[in-house]
C-alpha beads as a LAMMPS data file, in Angstrom:
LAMMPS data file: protein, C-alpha beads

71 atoms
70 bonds

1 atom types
1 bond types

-500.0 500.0 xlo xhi
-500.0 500.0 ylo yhi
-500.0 500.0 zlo zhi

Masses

1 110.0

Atoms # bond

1 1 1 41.431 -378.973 351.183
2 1 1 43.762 -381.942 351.137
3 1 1 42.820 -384.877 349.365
4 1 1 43.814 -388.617 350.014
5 1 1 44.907 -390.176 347.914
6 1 1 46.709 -387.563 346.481
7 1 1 46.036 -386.922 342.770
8 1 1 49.477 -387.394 341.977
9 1 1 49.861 -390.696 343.372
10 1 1 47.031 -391.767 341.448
11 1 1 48.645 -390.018 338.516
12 1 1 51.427 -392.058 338.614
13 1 1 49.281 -395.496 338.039
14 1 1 47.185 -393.585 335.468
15 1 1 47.973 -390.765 333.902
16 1 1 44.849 -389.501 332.024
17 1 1 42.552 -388.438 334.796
18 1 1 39.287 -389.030 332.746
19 1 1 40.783 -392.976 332.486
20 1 1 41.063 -392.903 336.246
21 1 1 37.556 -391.460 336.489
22 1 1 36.731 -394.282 334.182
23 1 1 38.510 -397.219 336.080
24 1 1 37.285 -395.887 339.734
25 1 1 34.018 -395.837 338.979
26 1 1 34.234 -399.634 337.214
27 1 1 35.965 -400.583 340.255
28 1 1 33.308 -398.870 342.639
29 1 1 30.049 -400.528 340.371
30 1 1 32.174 -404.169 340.685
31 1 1 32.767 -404.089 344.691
32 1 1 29.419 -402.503 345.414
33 1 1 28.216 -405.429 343.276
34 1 1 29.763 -407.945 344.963
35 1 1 29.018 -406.803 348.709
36 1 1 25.086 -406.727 347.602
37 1 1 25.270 -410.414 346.174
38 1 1 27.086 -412.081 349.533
39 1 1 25.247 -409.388 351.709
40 1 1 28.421 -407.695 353.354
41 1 1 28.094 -404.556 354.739
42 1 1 31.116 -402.301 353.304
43 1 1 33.334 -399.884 356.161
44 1 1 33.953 -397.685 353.360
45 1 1 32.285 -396.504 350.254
46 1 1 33.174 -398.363 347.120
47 1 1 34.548 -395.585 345.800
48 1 1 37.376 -395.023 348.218
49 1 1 37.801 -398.572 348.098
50 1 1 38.537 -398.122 344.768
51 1 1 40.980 -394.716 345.160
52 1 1 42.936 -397.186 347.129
53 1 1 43.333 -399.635 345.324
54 1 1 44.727 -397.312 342.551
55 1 1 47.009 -395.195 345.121
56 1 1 48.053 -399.234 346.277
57 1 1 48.751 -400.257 342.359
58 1 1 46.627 -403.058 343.121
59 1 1 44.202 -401.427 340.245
60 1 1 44.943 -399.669 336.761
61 1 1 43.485 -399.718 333.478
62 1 1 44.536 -402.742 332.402
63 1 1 43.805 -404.742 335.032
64 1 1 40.080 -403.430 335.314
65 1 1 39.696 -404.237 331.415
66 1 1 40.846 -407.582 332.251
67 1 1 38.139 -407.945 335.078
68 1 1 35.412 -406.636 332.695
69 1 1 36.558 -408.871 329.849
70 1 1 36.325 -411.606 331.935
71 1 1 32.636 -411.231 333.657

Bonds

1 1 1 2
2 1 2 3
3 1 3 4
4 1 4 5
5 1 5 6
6 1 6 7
7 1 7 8
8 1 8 9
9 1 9 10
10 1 10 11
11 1 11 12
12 1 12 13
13 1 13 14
14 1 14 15
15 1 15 16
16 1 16 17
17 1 17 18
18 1 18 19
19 1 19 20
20 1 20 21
21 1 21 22
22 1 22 23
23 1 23 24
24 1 24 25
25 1 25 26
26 1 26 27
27 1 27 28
28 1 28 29
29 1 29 30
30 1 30 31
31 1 31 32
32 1 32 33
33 1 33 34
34 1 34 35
35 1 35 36
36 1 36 37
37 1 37 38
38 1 38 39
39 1 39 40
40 1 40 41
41 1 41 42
42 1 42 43
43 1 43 44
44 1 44 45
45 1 45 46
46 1 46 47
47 1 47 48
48 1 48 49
49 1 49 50
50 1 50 51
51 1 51 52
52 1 52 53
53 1 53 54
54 1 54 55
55 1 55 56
56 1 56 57
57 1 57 58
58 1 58 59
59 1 59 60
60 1 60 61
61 1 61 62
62 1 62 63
63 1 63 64
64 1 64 65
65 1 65 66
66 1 66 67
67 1 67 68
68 1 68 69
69 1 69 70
70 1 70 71
């Protein structure tokens, strides 16, 4: 089974795969969020959004701290 993104792609933007666990799903919980306030309908699930963000380095630990931090 071939998965996309590949893990160690995602690896290379966060190492510790229980921190990438941790950021995905934070990521996932804010986009799902925000469709369901303006009432978009999402083409993908918020959590592949998220995986590609990551695999994009448009989203790491860091940056998701930030987001939380600033909410």
């Amino acid at each position: 089974m071939m998965l996309y993104p590949a893990m160690n792609k995602l690896n290379a933007y966060i190492p510790n795969r229980y921190m990438l666990v941790n950021v995905v799903a934070r990521r996932a919980r804010q986009l799902a969020a925000a469709a369901e306030q303006t009432g978009e309908h999402l083409k993908e699930k918020p959590v592949t959004m998220a995986l590609h963000e990551v695999a994009e380095g448009k989203m790491d630990a860091n940056k998701i701290d930030t987001q939380i931090n600033e909410d």
